[in-house]
C-alpha positions as a printed Julia matrix, in Angstrom:
110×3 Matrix{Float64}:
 -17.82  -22.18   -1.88
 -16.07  -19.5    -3.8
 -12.5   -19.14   -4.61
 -10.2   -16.77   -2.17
  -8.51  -16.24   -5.64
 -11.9   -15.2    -7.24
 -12.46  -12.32   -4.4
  -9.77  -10.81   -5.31
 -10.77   -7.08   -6.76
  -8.48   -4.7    -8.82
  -7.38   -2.11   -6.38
  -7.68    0.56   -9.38
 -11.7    -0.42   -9.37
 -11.9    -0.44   -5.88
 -10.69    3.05   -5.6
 -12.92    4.58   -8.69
 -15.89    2.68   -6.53
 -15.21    4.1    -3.75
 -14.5     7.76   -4.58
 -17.91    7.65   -6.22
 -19.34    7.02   -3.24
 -17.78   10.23   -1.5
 -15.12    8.55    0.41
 -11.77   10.15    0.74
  -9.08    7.84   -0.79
  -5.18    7.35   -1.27
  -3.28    4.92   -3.31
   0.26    3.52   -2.55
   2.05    1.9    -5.46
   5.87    0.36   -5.1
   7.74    1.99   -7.49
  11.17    0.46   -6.9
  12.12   -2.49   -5.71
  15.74   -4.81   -4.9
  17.24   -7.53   -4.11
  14.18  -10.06   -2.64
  10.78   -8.22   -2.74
   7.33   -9.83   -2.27
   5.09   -7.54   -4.76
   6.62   -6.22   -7.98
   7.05   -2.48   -9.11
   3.52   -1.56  -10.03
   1.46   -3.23   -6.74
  -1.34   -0.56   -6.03
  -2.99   -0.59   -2.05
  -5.6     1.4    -2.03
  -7.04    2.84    1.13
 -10.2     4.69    2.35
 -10.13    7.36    5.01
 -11.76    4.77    7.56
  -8.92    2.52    7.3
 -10.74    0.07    4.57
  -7.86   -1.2     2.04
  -7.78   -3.83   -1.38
  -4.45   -4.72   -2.84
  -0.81   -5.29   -1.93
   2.55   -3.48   -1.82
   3.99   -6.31    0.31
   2.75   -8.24    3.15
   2.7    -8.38    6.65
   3.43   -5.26    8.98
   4.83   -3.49    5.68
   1.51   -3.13    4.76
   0.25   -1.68    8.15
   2.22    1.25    8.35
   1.64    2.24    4.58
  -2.23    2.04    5.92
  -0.86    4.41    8.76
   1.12    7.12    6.33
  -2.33    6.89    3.75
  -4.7     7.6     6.42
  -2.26   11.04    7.03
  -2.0    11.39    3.52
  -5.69   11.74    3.05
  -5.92   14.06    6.11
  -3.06   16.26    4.82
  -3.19   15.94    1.47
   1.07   15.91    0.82
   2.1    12.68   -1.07
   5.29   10.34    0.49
   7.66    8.54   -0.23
   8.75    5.44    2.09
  11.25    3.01    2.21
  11.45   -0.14    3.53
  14.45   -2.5     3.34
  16.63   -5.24    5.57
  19.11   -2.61    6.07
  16.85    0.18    7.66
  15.96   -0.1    11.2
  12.18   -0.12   10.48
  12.81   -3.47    8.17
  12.55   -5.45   11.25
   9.82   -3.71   13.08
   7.61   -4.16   10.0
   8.61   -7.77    8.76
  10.86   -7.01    5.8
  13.87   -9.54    6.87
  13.85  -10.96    3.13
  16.89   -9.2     2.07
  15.32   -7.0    -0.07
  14.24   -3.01    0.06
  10.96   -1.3    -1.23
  10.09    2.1    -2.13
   6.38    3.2    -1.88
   4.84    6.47   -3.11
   2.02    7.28   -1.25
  -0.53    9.77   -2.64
  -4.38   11.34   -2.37
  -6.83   10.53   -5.35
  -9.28   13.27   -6.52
């Protein structure tokens, strides 16, 4: 049986595979982060135009609407910045009650 650990892929790989193939592909990367935060400053999610995604920026629903602002990045093409913390009324909605705050640029590769 193989390791979960083992299945693991870098995100950056992922992405070079997948553009190669023709797909259409954003990355998000957390690029600030305080107080309690589950990835550090440097976590790459990459995601295809089909809704396919490797990596992390957080956990939970965090992670679902990132998926959600990619897949309009890729169809529009403008980068974004998002923030999620325990302060801001989405920090409940997407599961980031750890006391912390994220930022998250979002942006289209090729």
């Amino acid at each position: 049986m193989q390791n979960p650990i083992e299945r693991i892929q870098d995100p950056l790989l992922v992405a070079e595979s997948w553009m190669a193939e023709g797909r259409d592909v954003a990355i998000a990367t957390v690029v600030e982060t305080w107080g309690s935060a589950p990835r550090p400053v440097g976590s790459h999610l990459v995601i295809d135009e089909a809704g396919n995604f490797e990596g992390s920026v957080s956990g939970g629903c965090v992670e679902g609407s990132v998926i959600a602002e990619a897949l309009d990045v890729i169809s529009h093409g403008l980068p974004r910045m998002l923030e999620f913390g325990v302060a801001d009324e989405t920090a409940w909605q997407v599961g980031l009650s750890c006391g912390g705050r994220i930022k998250v640029y979002v942006e289209r590769l090729g």
